[in-house]
Structures are given as structure tokens and as C-alpha cells.
C-alpha positions in Angstrom: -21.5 57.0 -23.1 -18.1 56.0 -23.7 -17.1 52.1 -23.7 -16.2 51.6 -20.1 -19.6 53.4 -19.2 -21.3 50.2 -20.6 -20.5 48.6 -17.3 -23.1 50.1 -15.7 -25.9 49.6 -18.2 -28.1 46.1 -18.7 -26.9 43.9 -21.7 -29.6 43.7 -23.9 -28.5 40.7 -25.7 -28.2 38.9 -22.1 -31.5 38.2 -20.5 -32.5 38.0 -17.0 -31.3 34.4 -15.5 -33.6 33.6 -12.5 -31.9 30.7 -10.4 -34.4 29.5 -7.9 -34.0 26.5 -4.8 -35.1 24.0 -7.1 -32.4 24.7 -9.7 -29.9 25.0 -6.7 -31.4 21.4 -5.2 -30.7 19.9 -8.8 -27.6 21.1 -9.4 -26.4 19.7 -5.7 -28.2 16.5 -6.1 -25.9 15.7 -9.4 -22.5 17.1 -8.0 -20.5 13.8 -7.1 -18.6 13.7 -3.6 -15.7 16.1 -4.2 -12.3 15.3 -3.1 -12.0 17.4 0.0 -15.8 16.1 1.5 -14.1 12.4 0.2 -10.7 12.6 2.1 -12.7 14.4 5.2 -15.0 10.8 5.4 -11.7 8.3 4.5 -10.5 10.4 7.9 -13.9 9.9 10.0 -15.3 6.4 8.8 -11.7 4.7 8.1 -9.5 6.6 10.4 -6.9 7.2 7.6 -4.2 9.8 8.5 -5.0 12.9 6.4 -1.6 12.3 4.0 -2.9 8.9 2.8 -6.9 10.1 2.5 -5.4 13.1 0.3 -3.4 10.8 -2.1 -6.2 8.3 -2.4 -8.7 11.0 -3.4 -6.6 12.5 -6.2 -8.6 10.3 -8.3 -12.0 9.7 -8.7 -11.8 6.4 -10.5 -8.8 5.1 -7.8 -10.5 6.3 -4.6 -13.5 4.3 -5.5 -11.3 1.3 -5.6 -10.0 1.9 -2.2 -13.2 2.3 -1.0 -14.1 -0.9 -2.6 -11.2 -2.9 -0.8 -11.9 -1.2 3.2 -15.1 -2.2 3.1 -14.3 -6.1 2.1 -11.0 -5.7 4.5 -12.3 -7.5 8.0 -10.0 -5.2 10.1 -11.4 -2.2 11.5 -8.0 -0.3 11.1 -7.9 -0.1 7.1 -4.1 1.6 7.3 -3.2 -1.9 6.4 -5.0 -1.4 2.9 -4.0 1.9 2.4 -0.2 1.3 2.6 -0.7 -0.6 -0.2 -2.4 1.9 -2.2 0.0 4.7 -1.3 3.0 2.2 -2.1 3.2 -0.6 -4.0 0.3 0.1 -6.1 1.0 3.6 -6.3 4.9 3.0 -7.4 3.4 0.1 -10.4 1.1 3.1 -11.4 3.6 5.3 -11.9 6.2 3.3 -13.3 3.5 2.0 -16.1 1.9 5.7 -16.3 -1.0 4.5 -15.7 -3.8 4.7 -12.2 -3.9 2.2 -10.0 -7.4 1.5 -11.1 -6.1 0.7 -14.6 -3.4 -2.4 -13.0 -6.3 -4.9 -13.3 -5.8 -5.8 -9.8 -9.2 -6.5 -8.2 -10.0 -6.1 -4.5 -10.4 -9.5 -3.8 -7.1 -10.4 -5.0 -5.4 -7.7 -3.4 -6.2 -8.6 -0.3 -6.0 -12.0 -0.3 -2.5 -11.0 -1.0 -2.4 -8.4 2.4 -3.8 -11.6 4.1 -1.0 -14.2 3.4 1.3 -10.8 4.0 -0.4 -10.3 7.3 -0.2 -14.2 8.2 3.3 -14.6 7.6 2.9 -17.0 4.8 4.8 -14.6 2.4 7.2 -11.7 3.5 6.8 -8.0 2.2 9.5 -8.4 0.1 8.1 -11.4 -1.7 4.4 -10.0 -1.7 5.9 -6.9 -3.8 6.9 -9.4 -6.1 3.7 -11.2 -6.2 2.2 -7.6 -7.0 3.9 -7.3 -9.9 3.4 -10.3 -11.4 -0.2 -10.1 -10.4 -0.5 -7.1 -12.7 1.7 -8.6 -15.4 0.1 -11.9 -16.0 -3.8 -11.5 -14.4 -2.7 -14.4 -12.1 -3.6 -15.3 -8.2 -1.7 -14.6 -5.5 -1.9 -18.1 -3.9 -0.9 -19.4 -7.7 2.2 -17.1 -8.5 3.1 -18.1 -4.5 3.4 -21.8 -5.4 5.0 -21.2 -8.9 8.1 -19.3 -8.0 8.5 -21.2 -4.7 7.5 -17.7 -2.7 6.4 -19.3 0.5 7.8 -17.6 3.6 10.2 -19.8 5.4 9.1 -20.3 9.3 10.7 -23.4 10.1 13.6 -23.5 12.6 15.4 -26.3 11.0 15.9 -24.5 7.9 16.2 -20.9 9.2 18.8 -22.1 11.4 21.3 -23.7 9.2 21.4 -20.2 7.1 22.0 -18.5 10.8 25.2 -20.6 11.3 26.1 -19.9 8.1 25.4 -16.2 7.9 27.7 -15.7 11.5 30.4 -17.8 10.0 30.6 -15.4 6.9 30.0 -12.3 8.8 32.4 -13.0 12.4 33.2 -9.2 13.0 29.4 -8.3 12.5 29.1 -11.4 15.3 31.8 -10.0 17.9 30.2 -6.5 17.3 26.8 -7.5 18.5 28.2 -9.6 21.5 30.2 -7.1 23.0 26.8 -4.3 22.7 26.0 -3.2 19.6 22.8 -3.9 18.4 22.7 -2.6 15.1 25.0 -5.5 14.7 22.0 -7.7 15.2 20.0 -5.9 12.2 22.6 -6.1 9.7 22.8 -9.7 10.3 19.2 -9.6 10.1 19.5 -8.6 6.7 21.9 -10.7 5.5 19.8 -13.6 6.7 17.2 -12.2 4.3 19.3 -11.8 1.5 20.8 -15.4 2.0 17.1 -16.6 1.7 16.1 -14.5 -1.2 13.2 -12.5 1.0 11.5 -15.9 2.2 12.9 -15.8 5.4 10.3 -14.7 8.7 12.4 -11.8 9.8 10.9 -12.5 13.3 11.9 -15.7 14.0 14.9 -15.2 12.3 16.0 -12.4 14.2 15.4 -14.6 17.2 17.1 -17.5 15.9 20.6 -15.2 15.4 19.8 -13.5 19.1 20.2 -17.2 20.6 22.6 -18.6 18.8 25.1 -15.5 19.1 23.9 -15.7 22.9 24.3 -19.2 23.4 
């Protein structure tokens, strides 16, 4: 025979491996949930959209701590949760090259944090902030809130003054808006915001500037 004829012939150094239904049971039994079977039950029991049930199983360790958080979260639509994992906890972990199971965020404290977000206590753009420093110092939400004076501002009285001021410094933004373009309305928007470092309730400030440049 010549060397490719030894294709054909038993190996006697390799014995005969026998693999019955028990081995196959035990070997099943010890495989962990895989990441497609995973993301398939984030889609069915959560109701994530497929994108974010795909990022969140990329990891084994980081997908458990998703998991972890929708089941303490009290709303039955847990999209709220995983925008967070897919971006601002996503975007820490990258910029420390690290996974988001390694920030030292716990569950509880992340969505305390989601919580104020979702009661208007604290805009986005503050919460973001409170991430951070969560991850940097170990810290509570509630705590990092109160120290760098984070609280979301609601009241009229003060949300007004910066809307007279912010149509004083921007009058062609102003005259755009009142004579039909709404985008005007936005920009002021957003130079409400910036005037009030983020602590301003976009909703009621967006109001406020609708009846005053109305009035």
C-alpha cells in the first residue's frame, strides 16, 4: 500500500471510541446556555430587539449581569435596562478596556440610577455623569446626586428666568420660531440645557419657551 492507501485501513494505535446516549446526556447536561439559545430567550422572555439581545450575549460573564438587573427591574418592558447596557455601560467598558461586568457597578445601583432618570429627578445627561463617577469612586447614585448639586431642575420659577434669558441672547432663533420654524424651538431647547449645565427638565422647559415666545 502506498501512504494515501492508509486512509482506508483501521488505525491500530486508535481504538474503537463507543459514544452511547448517556455520554451524549452528560455532555448536554454540562454545556452552559450558548449565546445564540441566550439571545433567542432575551428576545422571547424580555422582548429585547434582536440587535441589543446579540450585544448583550457577546459575553458570558456581562449577559449574566443583564439578566441579573431585568429581573430586579419592575417594568415589564426591560428596553429601559438594556439601553443602558448597550450605551453608557457599554461606552465606560470600552473606554477602560474592560467588560461591563468588571465596572463594579451592581444591579441595585444601576437602576436606582434608571429610576431617578425615569422620575425626572435627574436628566440623561446628568445620569451619564453619575455613571461615571459611580464606577470611579464605588459611590451611590442618590449620594454623587446631592454632592455635585445634580438634581434635575422642574420648578417654573427657576426654569423661567433662564427662558427670558436664553430668548434675549438668541432673538433671531426667537423670530425664527414665531414666524414657523420649529426647529427654532429645539435649538432653543438646547441652549436652555446648556445654560443649566444638563439639570434642566427638557419637558417643561420646552413648554416654558413655547409660552413665553407665544405669549
Amino acid at each position: 500500500e502506498a501512504a494515501k492507501d492508509y486512509r482506508y485501513f483501521p488505525d491500530p494505535d486508535l481504538p474503537p471510541l463507543k459514544i452511547t446516549e448517556s455520554m451524549v446526556k452528560e455532555i448536554k447536561d454540562t454545556i452552559p446556555e450558548l449565546p445564540y439559545e441566550k439571545s433567542c430567550r432575551f428576545i422571547k422572555e424580555y422582548g429585547l430587539p434582536e440587535y441589543d439581545a446579540r450585544i448583550l450575549v457577546a459575553s458570558c460573564q456581562d449577559a449574566n449581569f443583564a439578566e441579573e438587573s431585568f429581573k430586579v427591574y419592575p417594568n415589564k418592558d426591560k428596553k429601559a435596562v438594556s439601553n443602558w447596557f448597550i450605551g453608557p455601560l457599554l461606552k465606560e467598558a470600552n473606554d477602560r478596556n474592560m467588560s461591563i461586568s468588571k465596572l463594579g457597578v451592581t444591579s441595585k445601583n444601576l437602576l436606582q440610577l434608571i429610576a431617578l432618570t425615569e422620575k425626572n429627578e435627574i436628566s440623561l445627561l446628568s445620569a451619564k455623569i453619575v455613571l461615571t463617577e459611580m464606577i470611579n469612586t464605588g459611590k451611590l447614585p442618590t449620594d454623587i446626586i446631592k454632592e455635585k448639586n445634580l438634581a434635575q431642575i422642574s420648578e417654573e420659577g427657576a426654569l423661567k428666568e433662564m427662558v427670558v434669558e436664553v430668548i434675549k441672547e438668541n432673538p433671531k432663533s426667537a423670530e425664527d420660531y414665531k414666524s414657523g420654524k420649529e426647529n427654532a424651538l429645539m435649538f432653543l431647547v438646547g441652549q436652555l440645557m446648556r445654560k443649566s449645565k444638563g439639570k434642566a427638565n427638557p419637558k417643561i422647559a420646552k413648554e416654558l419657551l413655547k409660552d413665553t415666545l407665544n405669549a
